[in-house]
Structure formats: structure tokens, C-alpha cells
N, C-alpha and C positions, 0 to 999 in steps of 0.2 A: 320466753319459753313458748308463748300460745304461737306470736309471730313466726319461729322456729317450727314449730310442730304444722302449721298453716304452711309455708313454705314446700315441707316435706312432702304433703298431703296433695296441694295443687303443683305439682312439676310438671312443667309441660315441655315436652313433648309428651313426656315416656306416662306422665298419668294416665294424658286421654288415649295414648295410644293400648294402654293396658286395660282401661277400660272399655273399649271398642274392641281389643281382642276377646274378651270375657263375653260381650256381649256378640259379638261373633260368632263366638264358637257355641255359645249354649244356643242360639238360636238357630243356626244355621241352615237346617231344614225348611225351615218356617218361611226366614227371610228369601231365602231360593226360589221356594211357590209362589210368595209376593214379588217378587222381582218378576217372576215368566209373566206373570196375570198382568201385571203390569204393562211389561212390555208389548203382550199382545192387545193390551188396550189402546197404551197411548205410546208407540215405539217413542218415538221424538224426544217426548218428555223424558220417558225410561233412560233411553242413553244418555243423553247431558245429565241427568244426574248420577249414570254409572260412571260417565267420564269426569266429572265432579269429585268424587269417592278416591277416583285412579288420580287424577292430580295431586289433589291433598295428600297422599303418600309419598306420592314424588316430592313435592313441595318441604316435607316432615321428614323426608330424608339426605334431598341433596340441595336444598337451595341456598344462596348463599348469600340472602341479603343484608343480613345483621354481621357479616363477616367482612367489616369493612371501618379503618380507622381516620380519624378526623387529622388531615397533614399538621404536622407540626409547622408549617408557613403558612400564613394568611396574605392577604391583597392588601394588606394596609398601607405598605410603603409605597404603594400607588397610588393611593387617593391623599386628597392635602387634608393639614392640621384643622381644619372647620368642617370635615367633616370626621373628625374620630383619625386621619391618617399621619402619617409621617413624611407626605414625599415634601422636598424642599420646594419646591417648582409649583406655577400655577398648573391646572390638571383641569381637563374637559372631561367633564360628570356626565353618564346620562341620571338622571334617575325616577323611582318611580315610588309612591306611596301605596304600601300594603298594608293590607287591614288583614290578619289571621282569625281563623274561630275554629277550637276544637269542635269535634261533634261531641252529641251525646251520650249517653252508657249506651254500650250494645245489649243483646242478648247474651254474647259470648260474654262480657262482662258482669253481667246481670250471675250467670252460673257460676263459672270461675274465680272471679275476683268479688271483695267483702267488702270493695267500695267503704262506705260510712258506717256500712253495717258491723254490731255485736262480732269481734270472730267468734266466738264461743255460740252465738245463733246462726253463725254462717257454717258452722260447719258440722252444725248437728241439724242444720236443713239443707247439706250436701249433698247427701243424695235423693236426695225427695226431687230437688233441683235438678239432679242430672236426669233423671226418669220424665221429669217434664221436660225437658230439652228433646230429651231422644225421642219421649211420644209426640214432640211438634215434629220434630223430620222424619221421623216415620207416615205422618199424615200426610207434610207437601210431598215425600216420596211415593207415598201410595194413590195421591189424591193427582196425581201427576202436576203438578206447581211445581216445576224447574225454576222458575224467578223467584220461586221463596224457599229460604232458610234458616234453621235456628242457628246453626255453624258456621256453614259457609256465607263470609259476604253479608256477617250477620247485620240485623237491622238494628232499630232504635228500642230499647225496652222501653217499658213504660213509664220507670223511672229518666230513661232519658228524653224521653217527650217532653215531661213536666222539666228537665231542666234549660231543652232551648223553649220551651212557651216562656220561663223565665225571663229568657235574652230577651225575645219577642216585647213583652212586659214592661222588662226593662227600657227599650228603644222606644215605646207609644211614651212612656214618663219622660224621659229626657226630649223626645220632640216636642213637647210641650214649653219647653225652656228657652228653646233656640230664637235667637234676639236678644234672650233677657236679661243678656249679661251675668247673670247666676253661674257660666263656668269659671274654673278657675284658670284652667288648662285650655286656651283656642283650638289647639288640637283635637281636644275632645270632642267639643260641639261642629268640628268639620267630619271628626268620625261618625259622627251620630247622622249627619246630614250626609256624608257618602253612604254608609248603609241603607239608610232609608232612599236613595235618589230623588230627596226633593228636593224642594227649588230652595233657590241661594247656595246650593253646592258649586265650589268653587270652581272644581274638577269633578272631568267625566269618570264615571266609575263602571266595574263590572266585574260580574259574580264568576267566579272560578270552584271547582270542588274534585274532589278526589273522586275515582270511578267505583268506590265504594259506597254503599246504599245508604248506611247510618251519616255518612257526610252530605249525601245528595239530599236526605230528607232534612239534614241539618237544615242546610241553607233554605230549602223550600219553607219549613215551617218557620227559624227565625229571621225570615227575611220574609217572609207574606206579606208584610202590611206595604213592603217595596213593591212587589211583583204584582198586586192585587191594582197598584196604579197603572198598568201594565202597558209602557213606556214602549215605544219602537227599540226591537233589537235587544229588549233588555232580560235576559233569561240565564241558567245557568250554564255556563260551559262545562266539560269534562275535558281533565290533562291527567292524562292515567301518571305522569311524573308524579304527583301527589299521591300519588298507592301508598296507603303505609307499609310502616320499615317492618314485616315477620314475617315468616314462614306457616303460621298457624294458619286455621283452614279460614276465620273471620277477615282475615286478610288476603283472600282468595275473591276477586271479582265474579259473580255470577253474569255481570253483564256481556255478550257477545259483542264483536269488533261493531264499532257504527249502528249497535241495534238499539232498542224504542225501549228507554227505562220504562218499567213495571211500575206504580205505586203499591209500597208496603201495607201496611197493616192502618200504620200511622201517617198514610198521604192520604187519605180517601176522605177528610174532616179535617181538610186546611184553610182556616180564615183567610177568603181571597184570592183562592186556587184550587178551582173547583176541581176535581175527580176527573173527568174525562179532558181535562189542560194540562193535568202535572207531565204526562209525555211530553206534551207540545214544547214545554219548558227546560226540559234538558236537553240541552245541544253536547248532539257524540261524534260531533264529525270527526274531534282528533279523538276519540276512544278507539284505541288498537286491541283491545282486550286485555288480557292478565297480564301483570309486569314476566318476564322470562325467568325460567330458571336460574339463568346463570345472573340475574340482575342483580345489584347491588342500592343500598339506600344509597351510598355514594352517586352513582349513576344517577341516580332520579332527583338527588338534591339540588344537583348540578345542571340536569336539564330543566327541573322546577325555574331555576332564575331565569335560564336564557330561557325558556317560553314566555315567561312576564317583559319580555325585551322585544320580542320574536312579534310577526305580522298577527298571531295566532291574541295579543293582546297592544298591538301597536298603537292605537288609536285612543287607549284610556290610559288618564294620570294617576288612578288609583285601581287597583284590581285587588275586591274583596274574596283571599283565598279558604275555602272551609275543607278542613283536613285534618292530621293525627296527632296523637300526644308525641311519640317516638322520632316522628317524623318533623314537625314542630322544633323539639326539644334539639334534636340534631341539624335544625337549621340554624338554630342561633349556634350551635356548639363550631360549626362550619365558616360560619360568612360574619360574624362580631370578630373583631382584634382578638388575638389572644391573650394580648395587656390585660384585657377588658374582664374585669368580674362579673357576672350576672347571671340572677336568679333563675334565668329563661335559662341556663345552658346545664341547672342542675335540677334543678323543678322542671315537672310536666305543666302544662298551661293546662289548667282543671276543664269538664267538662263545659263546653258552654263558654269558656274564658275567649275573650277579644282582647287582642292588641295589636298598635297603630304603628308602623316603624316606616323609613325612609331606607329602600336599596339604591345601589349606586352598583352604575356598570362603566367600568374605564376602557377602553381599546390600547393594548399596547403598541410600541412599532410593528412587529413583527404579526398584528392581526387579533394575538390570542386577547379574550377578553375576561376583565375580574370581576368580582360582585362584594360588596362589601355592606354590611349592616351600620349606618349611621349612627354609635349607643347614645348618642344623645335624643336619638327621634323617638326611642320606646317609649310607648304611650299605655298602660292599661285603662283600656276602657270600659271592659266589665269581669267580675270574675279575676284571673289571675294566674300566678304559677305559686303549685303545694297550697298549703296554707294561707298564703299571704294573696287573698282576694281582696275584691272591691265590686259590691253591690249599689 
């Protein structure tokens, strides 16, 4: 009944969109004066964030990303029986080792959703919650801060800080092992050693992230103690193909095409990456800006593989991606056999969750090329999907 009544209470679109009308329209006067004063202050900032406002509408009315279904045929029958497939014939594999890692709670998470939390405290601190959300964007609105959001593009709460300092945590403990025979799983302690890039990794690695902030800060803060060694070359790239899969406004890019990520709230106190280097740190040369209207998660799950195939990561055998639950969830749903049962394709991989899999890209005659999930390479290496974690 609470889940039911919780439900009804957070629907989104039409909640926030009822409440931003309400809040709207009583205000309206108000917000008009601040909006001129503004604008007369700091034009620049003013419009990207009126144009900010004008998107997310758009976005909340016509886009059509989650309107899109996973094909009842898979690539299986092209890849052979040792790797998960069916074809009779030997078959020339390329393949490559990915390591995934959700990011952490957002802000938009933090308001909206009850995560761990009491529902019954979560929604008799609903709207205390919404009034501090709208009083932070009203501040980067007024304060003219265009690279900061509680909405749009939303960043890391401070509950999701504390869950990748976890990862973070987590990865100094197990480097501590690596030699000692104490895995059970080899695969493990090669994840442990591709995240971290120290030495004895068997394969070259590199950091990939979605052009969204709470993933960019992802990787920055639980991958520091990598970046802090600060290796030629070795930094984060941005493949806007990992945008996650919604229409909502937290899934709206604040970052401009090729421009200089901003640190958040929670880059500015990263072990090992100082404040005036986290720019330096994110490579946007392929950031095009916001995924398009008319895009679909299909589209971008699709271009997601062949970029890990693609010049743009040619040169590494392992390429550590940090990205979304929805997004995530619909890759295993996409590219594992559809024989294949597994938790990854009904379960979200939790905040902070890593795992280790092996993709494969076949070329057919005629050119076109497949991608297939290896289900025996799935590896959890921290964290997990739903309930069923591993710390």
C-alpha cells in the first residue's frame, strides 16, 4: 500500500511537472524581476540557463529515448560455443575487456527517490526536500552558475560521495592483496589491477564516462588513487553514447560541445586531483553535447560497443566504462544471448556496483558487425545488481 501510495505521489513526469507549474505560476512576478536583473548582470549565464528550462520541456514532451525495444534476435549465432554462441564454424573474435561502474546517488535521486530510506520518512520529508532542491537552483540561477544544478545534469549527493569513497576504499583494500594469492577469482585481482593501472596489469586500460557530471565525478573520485599516479595519457574520456536512457531534466547534459568540465561541489577535495587538474582530466574531444531529441537508448547502446571497438579506444584491452543504472541494465538486456538468464538484465547494478565482462565484435560477410556479452566472463567485483551485492 505505502509502495502504491509512493508511486502515485512521485510520478514523473507529470508530478514535477505540476509542481513547477504551481510554483510558476504563484511566483511569477518575482521570478520575471530575477530573471531581467539577472540577465542584465550576467547575459551568458542568464540564457544557457533559460535555454536549459526551454529544453527540459522539450525533452519532458517529445523525446523519445526510453521508446525503444530490445530485438527479439541476438548475435549469438555468430560467435562459437566457447564463447556463450551457437555458430558451428570456427569464428574470428575481436574482443575486449570492460569493467562497468554505476555512479553514485544524484541530487535528483537524493529528492525524488527513497533509495534505503524509511518511505514513511521519505515522504513526510517530501517536501521540505523539494524547497531545498528549488532553493539550490534558484541560487545557481540567480548566482549565475550555469555549470551548476540541482536538476539538470544533477551531480553526486552527499550520500553518493560516501558511496564511491566506498569503491575508492574498497580498491586501496584489495591492492593490498594483489600477489597474495588470497583471490578466489583471477579475474578479480586483474580488475583490481586494471582499475587501479599499476604495474603487473596485464593489459592496457582506460577510463571512459558518460557526459553526465555524477558519472564524471564518479570515476574522478573512485578512481583517484589511479589518476593521483598520473601516468602519461591516462585521464577520463567522455562518449556522450553513454548518456543515460531518460527524458528527465538529471539526464540532460549541462556540458557544452568540446567545452572544459566545471568541478562540482564534490571535485574540489579529491585525494590525488587537485582542484585546479580535474579540468585537465577530462578529455571532451568526442563530447557533441546533449544526446538529440529524436535519440533513442537503442542508438546509443549501439554506438556505446562500436566506440569501444572504434580508433576513439583502439589501442586499450580493457576500457573502464562509468555510467547508468538504465543504461547498464539495458546493455546486458541487448548484447547477452537471449538463452541466457541473468540478474544484470533484471536488476539495476546498485550505486557504486563494478563488474568485469568480456565483449566480442564478429564482422560479418557483407561488413555489418555484432557485439555479444560473453555470460561466462561476468565477474562482480564490488557491489552488485538489486540486493544481491558483494563488498
Amino acid at each position: 500500500m505505502a509502495n502504491s501510495i509512493l508511486t502515485t505521489l512521485t510520478s514523473l513526469p507529470a508530478y514535477v511537472a505540476f509542481h513547477l507549474t504551481w510554483v510558476l505560476h504563484s511566483l511569477h512576478r518575482p521570478l520575471i524581476l530575477v530573471s531581467l536583473l539577472c540577465l542584465l548582470s550576467n547575459p551568458a549565464a542568464t540564457i544557457a540557463k533559460l535555454q536549459l528550462f526551454y529544453k527540459t520541456f522539450l525533452y519532458l514532451a517529445f523525446c523519445q529515448d526510453k521508446k525503444f525495444k530490445i530485438p527479439k534476435e541476438d548475435a549469438s549465432a555468430h560467435f562459437p560455443t566457447d564463447f556463450g554462441g551457437t555458430a558451428p564454424a570456427a569464428v574470428s573474435i575481436k574482443s575486449k575487456t570492460l569493467i562497468l561502474i554505476r555512479h553514485g546517488e544524484s541530487t535528483w535521486n537524493d529528492t525524488f527517490n527513497p533509495g534505503g530510506r524509511n518511505i514513511a520518512l521519505f515522504i513526510l520529508c517530501y517536501i521540505p526536500n523539494m524547497i531545498k532542491a528549488i532553493a539550490h537552483e534558484v541560487y545557481f540561477f540567480v548566482a549565475g552558475k550555469d555549470s551548476q544544478s540541482w536538476f539538470f545534469d544533477s551531480a553526486l549527493s552527499t550520500k553518493g560521495v560516501k558511496q564511491i569513497e566506498s569503491l575508492r576504499k574498497f580498491l586501496q583494500k584489495e591492492k593490498l592483496k594483489l600477489g597474495s594469492g588470497q583471490f578466489i577469482d583471477k579475474r578479480e585481482e586483474d580488475a583490481i589491477r586494471e582499475l587501479l593501472n599499476v604495474n603487473g596489469a596485464e593489459k592496457k586500460s582506460m577510463v571512459v564516462s558518460s557526459n553526465l557530471r555524477r558519472a564524471i565525478s564518479t570515476a574522478a573520485i573512485g578512481l583517484s588513487d589511479r589518476f593521483a599516479l598520473q601516468h602519461a595519457n591516462d585521464d577520463i574520456l567522455l562518449l556522450p553514447s553513454l548518456q543515460e536512457i531518460s527524458f528527465n531534466p538529471d539526464a540532460q547534459t549541462i556540458l557544452p560541445p568540446k567545452g572544459i568540465a566545471q568541478p562540482t561541489w564534490c571535485d574540489r577535495s579529491i585525494p590525488g586531483v587537485p582542484v585546479d587538474k580535474f579540468s585537465a582530466l577530462i578529455d571532451t574531444q568526442y563530447h557533441t553535447g546533449n544526446k538529440a531529441l529524436d535519440s533513442t537508448g537503442l542508438i546509443r547502446l549501439n554506438e556505446f560497443v562500436s566506440d569501444v571497438f572504434s580508433s576513439k579506444c583502439e589501442d586499450r584491452d580493457v576500457v573502464i566504462a562509468v555510467g547508468h543504472s538504465l543504461f547498464f541494465r539495458s546493455f546486458f538486456q541487448l548484447f547477452l544471448p537471449r538463452s541466457v538468464e541473468h540478474i544484470s538484465k533484471k536488476k539495476k547494478l546498485v550505486n557504486g556496483g563494478t563488474v568485469r565482462i568480456t565483449l566480442g565484435e564478429v564482422t560479418l560477410e557483407d561488413g555489418t558487425k555484432v557485439y555479444m556479452i560473453d555470460p561466462k566472463s561476468i565477474v562482480v567485483v564490488y557491489g552488485g545488481f538489486g540486493k544481491h551485492t558483494k563488498k
